[in-house]
mmCIF entry with sequence, helices, sheets and N, C-alpha, C, O atoms, coordinates in Angstrom:
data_MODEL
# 
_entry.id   MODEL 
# 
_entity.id                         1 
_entity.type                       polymer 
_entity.pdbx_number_of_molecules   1 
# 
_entity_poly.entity_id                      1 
_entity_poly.type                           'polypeptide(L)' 
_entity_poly.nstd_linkage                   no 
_entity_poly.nstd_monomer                   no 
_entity_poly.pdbx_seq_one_letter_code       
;(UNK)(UNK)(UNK)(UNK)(UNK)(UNK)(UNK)(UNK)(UNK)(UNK)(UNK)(UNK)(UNK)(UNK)(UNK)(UNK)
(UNK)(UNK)(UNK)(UNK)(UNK)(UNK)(UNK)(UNK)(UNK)(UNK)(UNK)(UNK)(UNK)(UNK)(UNK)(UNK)
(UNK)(UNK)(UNK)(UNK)(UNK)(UNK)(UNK)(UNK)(UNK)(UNK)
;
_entity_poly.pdbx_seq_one_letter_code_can   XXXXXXXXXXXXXXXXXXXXXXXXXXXXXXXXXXXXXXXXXX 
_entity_poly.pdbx_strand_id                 A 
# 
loop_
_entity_poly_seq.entity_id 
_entity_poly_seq.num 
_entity_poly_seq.mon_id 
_entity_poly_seq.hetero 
1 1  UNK n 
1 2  UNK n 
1 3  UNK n 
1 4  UNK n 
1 5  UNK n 
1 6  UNK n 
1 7  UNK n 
1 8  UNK n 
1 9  UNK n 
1 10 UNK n 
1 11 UNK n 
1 12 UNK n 
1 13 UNK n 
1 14 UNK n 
1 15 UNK n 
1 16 UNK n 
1 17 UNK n 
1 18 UNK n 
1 19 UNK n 
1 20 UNK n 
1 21 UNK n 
1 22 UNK n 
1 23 UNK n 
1 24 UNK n 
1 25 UNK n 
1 26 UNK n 
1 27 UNK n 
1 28 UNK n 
1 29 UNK n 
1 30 UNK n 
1 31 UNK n 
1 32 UNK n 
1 33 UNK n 
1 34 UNK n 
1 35 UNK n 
1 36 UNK n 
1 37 UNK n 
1 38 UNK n 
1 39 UNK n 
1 40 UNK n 
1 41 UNK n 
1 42 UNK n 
# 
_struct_asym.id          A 
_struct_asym.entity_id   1 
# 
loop_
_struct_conf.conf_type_id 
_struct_conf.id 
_struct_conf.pdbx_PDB_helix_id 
_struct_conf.beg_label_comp_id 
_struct_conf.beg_label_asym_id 
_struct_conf.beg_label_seq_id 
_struct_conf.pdbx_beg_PDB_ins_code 
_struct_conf.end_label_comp_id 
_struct_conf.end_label_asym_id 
_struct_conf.end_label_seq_id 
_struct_conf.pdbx_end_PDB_ins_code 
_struct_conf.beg_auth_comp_id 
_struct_conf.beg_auth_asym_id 
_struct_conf.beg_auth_seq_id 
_struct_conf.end_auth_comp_id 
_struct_conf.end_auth_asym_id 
_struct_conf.end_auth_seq_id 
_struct_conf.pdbx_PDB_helix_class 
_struct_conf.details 
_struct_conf.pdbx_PDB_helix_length 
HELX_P HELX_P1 AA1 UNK A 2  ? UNK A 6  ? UNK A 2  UNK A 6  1 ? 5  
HELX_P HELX_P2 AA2 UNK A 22 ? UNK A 31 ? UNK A 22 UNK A 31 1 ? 10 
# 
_struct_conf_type.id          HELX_P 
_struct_conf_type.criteria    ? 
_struct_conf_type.reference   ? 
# 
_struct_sheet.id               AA1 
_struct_sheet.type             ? 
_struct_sheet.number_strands   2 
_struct_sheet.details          ? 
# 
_struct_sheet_order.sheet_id     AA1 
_struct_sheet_order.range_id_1   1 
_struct_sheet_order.range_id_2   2 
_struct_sheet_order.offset       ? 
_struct_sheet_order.sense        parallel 
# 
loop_
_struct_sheet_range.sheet_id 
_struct_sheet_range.id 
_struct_sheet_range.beg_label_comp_id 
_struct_sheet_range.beg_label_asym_id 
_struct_sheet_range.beg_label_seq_id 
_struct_sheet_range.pdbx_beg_PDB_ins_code 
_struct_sheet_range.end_label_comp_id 
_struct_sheet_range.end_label_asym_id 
_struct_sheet_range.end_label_seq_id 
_struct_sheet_range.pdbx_end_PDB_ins_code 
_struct_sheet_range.beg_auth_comp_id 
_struct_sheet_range.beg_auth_asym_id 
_struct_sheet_range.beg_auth_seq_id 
_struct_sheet_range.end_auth_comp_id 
_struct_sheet_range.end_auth_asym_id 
_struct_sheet_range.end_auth_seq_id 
AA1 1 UNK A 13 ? UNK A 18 ? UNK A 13 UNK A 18 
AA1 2 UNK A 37 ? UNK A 41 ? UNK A 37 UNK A 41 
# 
loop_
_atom_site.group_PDB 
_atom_site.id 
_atom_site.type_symbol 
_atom_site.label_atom_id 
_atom_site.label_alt_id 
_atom_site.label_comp_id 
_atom_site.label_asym_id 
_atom_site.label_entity_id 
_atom_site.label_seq_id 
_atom_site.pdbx_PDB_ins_code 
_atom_site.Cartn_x 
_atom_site.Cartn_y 
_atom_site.Cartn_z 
_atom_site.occupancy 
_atom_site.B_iso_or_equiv 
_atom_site.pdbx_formal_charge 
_atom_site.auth_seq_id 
_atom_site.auth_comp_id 
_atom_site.auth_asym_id 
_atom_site.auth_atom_id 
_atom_site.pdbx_PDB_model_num 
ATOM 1   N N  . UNK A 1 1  ? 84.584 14.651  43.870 1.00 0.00 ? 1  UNK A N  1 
ATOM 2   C CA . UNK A 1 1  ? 84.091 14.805  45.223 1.00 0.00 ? 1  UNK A CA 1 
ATOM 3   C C  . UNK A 1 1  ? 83.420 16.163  45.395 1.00 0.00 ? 1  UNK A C  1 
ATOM 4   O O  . UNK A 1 1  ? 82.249 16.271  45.760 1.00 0.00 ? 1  UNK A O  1 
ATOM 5   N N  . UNK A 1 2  ? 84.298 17.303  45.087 1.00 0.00 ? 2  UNK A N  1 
ATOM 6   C CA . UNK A 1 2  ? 83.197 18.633  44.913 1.00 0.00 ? 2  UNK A CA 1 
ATOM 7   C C  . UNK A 1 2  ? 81.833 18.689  44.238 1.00 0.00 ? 2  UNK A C  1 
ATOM 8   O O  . UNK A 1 2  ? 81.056 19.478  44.775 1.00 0.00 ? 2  UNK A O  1 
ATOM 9   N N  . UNK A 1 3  ? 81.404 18.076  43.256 1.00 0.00 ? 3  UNK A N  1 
ATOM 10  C CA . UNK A 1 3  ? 80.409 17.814  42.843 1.00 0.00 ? 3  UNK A CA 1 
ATOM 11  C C  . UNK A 1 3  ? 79.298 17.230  43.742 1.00 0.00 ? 3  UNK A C  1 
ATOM 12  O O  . UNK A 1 3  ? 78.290 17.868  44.046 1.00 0.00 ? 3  UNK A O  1 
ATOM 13  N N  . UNK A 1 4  ? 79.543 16.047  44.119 1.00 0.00 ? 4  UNK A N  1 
ATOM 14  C CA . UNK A 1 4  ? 78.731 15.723  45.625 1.00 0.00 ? 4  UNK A CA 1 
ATOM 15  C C  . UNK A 1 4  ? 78.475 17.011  46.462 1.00 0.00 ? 4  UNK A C  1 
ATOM 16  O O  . UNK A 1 4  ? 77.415 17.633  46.394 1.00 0.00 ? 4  UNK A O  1 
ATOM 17  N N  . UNK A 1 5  ? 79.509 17.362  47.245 1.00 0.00 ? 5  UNK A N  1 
ATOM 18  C CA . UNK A 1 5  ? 79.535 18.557  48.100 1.00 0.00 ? 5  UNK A CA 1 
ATOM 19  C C  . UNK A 1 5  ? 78.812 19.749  47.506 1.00 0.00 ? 5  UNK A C  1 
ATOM 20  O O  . UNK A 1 5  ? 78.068 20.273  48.336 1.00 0.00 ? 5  UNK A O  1 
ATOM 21  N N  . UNK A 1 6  ? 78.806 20.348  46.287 1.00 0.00 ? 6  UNK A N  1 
ATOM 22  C CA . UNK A 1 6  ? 77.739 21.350  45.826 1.00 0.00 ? 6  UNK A CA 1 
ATOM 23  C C  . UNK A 1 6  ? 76.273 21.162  45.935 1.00 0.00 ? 6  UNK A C  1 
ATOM 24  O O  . UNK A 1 6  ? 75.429 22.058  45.906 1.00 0.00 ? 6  UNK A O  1 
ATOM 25  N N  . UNK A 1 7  ? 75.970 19.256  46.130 1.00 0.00 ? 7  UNK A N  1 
ATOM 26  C CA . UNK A 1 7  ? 74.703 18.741  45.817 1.00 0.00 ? 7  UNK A CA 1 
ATOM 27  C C  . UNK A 1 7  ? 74.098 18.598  44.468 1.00 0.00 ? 7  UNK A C  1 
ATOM 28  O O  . UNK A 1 7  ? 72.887 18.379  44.419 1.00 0.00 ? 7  UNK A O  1 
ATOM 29  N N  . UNK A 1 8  ? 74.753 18.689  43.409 1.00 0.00 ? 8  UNK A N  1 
ATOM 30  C CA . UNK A 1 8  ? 74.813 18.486  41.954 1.00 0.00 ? 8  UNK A CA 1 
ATOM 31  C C  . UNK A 1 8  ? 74.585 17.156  41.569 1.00 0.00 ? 8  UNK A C  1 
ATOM 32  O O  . UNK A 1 8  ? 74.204 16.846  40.441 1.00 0.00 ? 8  UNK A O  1 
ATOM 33  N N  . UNK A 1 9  ? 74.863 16.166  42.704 1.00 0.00 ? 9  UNK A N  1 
ATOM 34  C CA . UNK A 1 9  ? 74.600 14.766  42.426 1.00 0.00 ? 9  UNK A CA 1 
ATOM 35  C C  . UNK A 1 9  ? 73.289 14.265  43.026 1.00 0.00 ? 9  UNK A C  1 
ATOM 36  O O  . UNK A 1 9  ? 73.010 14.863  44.066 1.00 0.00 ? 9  UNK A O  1 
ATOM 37  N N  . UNK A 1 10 ? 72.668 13.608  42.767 1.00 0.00 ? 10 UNK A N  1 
ATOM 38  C CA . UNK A 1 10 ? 71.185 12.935  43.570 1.00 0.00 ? 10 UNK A CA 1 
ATOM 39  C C  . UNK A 1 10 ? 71.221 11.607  42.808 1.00 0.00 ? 10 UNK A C  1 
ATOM 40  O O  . UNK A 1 10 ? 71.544 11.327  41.653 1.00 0.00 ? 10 UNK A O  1 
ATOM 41  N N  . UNK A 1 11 ? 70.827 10.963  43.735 1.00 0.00 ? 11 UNK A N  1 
ATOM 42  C CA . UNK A 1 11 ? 69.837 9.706   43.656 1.00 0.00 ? 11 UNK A CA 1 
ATOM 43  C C  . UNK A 1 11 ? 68.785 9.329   44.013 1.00 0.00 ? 11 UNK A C  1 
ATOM 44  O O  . UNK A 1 11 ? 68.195 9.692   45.031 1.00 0.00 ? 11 UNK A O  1 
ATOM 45  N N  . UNK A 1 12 ? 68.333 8.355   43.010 1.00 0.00 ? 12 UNK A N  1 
ATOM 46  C CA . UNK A 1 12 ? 66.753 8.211   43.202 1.00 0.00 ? 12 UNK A CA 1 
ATOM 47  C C  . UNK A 1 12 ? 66.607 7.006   43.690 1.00 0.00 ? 12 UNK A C  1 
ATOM 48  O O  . UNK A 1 12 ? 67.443 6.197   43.288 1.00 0.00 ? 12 UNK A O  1 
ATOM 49  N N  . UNK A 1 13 ? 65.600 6.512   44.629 1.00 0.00 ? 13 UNK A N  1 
ATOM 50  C CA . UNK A 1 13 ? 65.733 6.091   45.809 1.00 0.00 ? 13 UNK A CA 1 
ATOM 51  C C  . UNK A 1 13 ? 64.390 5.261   45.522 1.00 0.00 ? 13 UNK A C  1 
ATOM 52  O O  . UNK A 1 13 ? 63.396 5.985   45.480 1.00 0.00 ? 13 UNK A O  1 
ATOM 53  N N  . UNK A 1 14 ? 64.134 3.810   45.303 1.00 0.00 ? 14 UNK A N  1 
ATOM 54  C CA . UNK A 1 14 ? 63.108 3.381   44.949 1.00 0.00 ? 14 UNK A CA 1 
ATOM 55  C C  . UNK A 1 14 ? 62.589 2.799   46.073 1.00 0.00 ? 14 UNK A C  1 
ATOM 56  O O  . UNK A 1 14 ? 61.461 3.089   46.473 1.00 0.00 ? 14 UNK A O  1 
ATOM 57  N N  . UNK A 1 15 ? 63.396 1.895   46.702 1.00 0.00 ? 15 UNK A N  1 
ATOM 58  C CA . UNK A 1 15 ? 62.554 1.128   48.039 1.00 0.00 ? 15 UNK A CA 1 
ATOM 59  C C  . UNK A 1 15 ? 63.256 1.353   49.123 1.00 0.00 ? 15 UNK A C  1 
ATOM 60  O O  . UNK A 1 15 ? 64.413 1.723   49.321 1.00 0.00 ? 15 UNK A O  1 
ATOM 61  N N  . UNK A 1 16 ? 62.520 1.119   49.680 1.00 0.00 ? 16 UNK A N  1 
ATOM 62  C CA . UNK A 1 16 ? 63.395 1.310   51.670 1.00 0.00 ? 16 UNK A CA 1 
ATOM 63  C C  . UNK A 1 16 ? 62.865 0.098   52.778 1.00 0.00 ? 16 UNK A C  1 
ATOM 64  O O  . UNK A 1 16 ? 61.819 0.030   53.422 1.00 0.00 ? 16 UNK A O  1 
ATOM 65  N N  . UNK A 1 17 ? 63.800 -0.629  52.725 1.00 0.00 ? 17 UNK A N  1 
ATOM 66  C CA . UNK A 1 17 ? 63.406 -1.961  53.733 1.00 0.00 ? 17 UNK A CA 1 
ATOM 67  C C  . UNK A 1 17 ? 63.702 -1.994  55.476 1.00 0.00 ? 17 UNK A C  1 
ATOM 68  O O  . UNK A 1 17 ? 64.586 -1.153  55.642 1.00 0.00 ? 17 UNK A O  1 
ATOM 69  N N  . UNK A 1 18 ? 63.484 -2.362  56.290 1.00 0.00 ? 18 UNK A N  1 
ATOM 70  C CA . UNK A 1 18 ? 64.081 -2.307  57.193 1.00 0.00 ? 18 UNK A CA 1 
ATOM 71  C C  . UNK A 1 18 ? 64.879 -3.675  57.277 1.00 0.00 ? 18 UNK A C  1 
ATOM 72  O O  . UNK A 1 18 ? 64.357 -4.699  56.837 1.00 0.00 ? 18 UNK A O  1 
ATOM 73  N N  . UNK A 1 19 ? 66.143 -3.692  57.843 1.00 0.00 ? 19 UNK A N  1 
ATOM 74  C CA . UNK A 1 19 ? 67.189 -4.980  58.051 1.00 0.00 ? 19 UNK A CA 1 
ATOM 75  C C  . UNK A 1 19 ? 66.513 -5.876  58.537 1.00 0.00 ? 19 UNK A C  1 
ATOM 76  O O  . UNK A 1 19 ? 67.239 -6.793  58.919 1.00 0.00 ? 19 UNK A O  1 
ATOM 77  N N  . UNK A 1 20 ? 65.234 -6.094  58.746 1.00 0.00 ? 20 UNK A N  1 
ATOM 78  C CA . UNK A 1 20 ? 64.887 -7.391  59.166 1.00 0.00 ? 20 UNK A CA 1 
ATOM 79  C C  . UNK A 1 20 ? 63.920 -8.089  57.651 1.00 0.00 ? 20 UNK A C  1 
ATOM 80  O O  . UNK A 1 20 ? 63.221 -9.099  57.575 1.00 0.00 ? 20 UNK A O  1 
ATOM 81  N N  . UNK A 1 21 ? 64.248 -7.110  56.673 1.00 0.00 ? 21 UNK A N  1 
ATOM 82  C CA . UNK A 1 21 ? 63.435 -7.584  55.746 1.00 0.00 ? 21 UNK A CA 1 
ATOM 83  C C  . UNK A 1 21 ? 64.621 -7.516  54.306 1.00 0.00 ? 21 UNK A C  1 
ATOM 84  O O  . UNK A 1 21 ? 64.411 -7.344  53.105 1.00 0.00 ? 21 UNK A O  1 
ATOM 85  N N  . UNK A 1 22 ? 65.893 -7.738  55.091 1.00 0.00 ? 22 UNK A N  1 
ATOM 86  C CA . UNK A 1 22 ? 66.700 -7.885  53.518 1.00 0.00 ? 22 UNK A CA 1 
ATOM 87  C C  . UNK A 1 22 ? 66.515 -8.780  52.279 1.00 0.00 ? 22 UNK A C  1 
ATOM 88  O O  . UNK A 1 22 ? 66.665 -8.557  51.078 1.00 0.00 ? 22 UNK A O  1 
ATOM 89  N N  . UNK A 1 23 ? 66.039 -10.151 53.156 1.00 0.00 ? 23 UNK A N  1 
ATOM 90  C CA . UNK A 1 23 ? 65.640 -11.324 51.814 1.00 0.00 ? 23 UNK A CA 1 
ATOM 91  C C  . UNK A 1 23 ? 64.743 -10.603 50.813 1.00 0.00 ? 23 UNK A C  1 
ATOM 92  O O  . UNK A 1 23 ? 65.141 -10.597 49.648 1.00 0.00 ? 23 UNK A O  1 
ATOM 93  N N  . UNK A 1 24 ? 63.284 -9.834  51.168 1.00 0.00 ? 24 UNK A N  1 
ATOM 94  C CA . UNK A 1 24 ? 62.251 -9.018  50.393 1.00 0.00 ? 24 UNK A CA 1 
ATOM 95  C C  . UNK A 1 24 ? 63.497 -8.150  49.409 1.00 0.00 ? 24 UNK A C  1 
ATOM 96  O O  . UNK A 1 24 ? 63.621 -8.355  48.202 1.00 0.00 ? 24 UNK A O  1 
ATOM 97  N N  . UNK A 1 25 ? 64.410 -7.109  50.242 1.00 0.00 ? 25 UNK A N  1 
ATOM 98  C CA . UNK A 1 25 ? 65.132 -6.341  49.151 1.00 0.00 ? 25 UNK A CA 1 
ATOM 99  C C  . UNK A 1 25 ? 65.874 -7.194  47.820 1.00 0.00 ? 25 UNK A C  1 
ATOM 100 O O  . UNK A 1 25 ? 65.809 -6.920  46.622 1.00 0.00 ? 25 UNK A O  1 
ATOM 101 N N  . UNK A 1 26 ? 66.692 -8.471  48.595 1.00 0.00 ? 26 UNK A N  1 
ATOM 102 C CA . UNK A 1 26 ? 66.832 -9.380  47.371 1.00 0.00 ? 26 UNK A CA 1 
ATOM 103 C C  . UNK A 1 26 ? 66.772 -9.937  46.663 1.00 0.00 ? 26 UNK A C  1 
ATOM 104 O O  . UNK A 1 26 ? 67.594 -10.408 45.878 1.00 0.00 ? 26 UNK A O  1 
ATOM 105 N N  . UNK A 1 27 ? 65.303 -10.045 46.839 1.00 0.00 ? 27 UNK A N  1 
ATOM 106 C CA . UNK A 1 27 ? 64.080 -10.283 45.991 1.00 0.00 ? 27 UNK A CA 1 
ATOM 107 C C  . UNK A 1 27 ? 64.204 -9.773  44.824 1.00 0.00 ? 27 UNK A C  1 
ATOM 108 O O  . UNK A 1 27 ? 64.644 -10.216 43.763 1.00 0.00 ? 27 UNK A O  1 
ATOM 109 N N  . UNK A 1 28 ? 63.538 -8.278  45.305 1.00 0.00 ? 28 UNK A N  1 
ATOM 110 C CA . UNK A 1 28 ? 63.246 -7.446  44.647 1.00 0.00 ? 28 UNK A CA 1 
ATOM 111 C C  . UNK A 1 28 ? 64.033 -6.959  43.533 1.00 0.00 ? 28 UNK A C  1 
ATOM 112 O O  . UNK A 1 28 ? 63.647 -6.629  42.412 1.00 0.00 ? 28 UNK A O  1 
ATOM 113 N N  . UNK A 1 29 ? 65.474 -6.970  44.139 1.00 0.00 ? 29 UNK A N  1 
ATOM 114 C CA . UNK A 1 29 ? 66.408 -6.869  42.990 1.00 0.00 ? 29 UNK A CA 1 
ATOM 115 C C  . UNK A 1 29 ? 66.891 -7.698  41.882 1.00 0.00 ? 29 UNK A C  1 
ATOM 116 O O  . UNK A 1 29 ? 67.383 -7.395  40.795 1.00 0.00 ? 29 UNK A O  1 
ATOM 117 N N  . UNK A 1 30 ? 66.578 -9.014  42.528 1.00 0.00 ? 30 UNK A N  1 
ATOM 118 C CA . UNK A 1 30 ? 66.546 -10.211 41.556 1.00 0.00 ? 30 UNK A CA 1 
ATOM 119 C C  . UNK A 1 30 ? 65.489 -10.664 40.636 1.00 0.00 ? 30 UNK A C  1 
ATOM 120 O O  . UNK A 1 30 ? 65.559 -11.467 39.705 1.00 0.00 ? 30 UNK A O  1 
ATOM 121 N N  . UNK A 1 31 ? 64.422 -9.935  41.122 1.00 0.00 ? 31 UNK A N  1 
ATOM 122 C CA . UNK A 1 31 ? 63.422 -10.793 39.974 1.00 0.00 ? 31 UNK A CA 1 
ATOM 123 C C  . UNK A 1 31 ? 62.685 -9.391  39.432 1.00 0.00 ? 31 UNK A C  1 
ATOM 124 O O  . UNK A 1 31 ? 61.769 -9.698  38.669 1.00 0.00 ? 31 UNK A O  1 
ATOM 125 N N  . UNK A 1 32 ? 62.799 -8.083  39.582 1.00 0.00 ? 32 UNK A N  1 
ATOM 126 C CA . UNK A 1 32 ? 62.008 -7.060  38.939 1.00 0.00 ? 32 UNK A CA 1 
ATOM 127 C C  . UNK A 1 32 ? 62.965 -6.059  38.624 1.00 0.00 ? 32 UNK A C  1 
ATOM 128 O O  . UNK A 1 32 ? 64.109 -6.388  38.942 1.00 0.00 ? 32 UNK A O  1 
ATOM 129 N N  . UNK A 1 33 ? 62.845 -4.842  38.053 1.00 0.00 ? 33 UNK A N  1 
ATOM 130 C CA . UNK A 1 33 ? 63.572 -4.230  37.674 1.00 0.00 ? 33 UNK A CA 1 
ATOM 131 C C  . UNK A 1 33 ? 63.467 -2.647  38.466 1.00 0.00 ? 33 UNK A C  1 
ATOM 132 O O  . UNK A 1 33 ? 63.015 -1.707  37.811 1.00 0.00 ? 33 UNK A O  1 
ATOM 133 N N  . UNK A 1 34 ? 63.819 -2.482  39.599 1.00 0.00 ? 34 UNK A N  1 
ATOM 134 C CA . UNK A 1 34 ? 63.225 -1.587  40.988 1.00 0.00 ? 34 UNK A CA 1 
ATOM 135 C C  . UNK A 1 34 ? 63.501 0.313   39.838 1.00 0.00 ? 34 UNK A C  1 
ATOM 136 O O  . UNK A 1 34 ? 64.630 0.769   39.660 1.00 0.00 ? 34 UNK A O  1 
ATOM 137 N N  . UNK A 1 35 ? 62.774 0.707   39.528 1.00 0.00 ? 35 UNK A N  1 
ATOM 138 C CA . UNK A 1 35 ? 63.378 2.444   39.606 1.00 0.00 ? 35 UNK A CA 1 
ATOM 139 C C  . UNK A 1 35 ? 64.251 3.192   40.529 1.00 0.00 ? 35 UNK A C  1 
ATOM 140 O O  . UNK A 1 35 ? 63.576 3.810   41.353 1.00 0.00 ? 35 UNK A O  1 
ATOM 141 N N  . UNK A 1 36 ? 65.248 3.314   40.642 1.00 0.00 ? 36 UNK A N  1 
ATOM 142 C CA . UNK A 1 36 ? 66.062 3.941   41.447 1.00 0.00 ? 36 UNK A CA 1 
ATOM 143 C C  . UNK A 1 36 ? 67.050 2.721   42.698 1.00 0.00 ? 36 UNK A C  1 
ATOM 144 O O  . UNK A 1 36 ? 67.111 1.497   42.580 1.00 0.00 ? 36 UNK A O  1 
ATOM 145 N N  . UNK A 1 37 ? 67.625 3.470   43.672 1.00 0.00 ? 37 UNK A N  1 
ATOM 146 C CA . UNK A 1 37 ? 68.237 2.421   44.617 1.00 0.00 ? 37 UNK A CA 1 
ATOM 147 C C  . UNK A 1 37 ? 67.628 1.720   45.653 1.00 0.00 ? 37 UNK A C  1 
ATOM 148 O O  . UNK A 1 37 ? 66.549 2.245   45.926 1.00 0.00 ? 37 UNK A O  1 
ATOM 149 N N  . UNK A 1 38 ? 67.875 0.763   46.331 1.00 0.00 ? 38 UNK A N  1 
ATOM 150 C CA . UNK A 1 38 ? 66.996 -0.207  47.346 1.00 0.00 ? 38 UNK A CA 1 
ATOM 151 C C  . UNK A 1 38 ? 67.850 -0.350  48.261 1.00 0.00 ? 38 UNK A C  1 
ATOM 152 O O  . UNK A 1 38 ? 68.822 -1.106  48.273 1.00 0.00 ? 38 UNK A O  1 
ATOM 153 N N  . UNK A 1 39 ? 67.407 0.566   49.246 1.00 0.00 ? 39 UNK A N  1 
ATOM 154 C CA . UNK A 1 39 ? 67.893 0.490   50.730 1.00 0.00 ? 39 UNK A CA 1 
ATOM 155 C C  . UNK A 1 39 ? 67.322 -0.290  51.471 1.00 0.00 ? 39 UNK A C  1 
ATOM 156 O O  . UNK A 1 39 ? 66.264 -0.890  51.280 1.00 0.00 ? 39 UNK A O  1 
ATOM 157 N N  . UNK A 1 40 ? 68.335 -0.316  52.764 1.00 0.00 ? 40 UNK A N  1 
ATOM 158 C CA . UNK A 1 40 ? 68.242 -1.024  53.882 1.00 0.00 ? 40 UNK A CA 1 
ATOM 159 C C  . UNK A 1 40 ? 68.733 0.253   55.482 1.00 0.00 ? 40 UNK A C  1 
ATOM 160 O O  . UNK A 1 40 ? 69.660 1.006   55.779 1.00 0.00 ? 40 UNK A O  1 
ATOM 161 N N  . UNK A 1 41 ? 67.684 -0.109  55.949 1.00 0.00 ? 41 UNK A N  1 
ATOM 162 C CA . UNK A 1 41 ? 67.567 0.876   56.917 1.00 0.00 ? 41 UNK A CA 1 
ATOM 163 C C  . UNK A 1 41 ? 67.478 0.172   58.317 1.00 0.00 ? 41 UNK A C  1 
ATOM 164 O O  . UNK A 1 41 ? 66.643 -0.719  58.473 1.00 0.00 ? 41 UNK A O  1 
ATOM 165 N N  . UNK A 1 42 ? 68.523 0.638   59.595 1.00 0.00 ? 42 UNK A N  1 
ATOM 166 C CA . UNK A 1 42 ? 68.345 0.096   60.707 1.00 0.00 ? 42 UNK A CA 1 
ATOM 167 C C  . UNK A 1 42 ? 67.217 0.173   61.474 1.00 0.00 ? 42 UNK A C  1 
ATOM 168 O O  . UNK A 1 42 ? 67.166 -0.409  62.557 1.00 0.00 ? 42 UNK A O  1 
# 
């Protein structure tokens, strides 16, 4: 957990959907191989 808290940890952040477009994110994760994580944003 200190590690987080120093900011020593990052992630890389490939797509950003808004919640009305989750099917597209599950898409995306199912049929391609995205660089980084695939959010969902209110």
């Amino acid at each position: 957990m200190a590690i987080a808290a120093w900011g020593a940890l990052t992630a890389r952040i490939g797509e950003t959907f808004p919640l009305d477009r989750t099917a597209d994110a599950l898409w995306l994760s199912m049929t391609e191989h995205p660089v980084g994580k695939i959010l969902l944003r209110p």
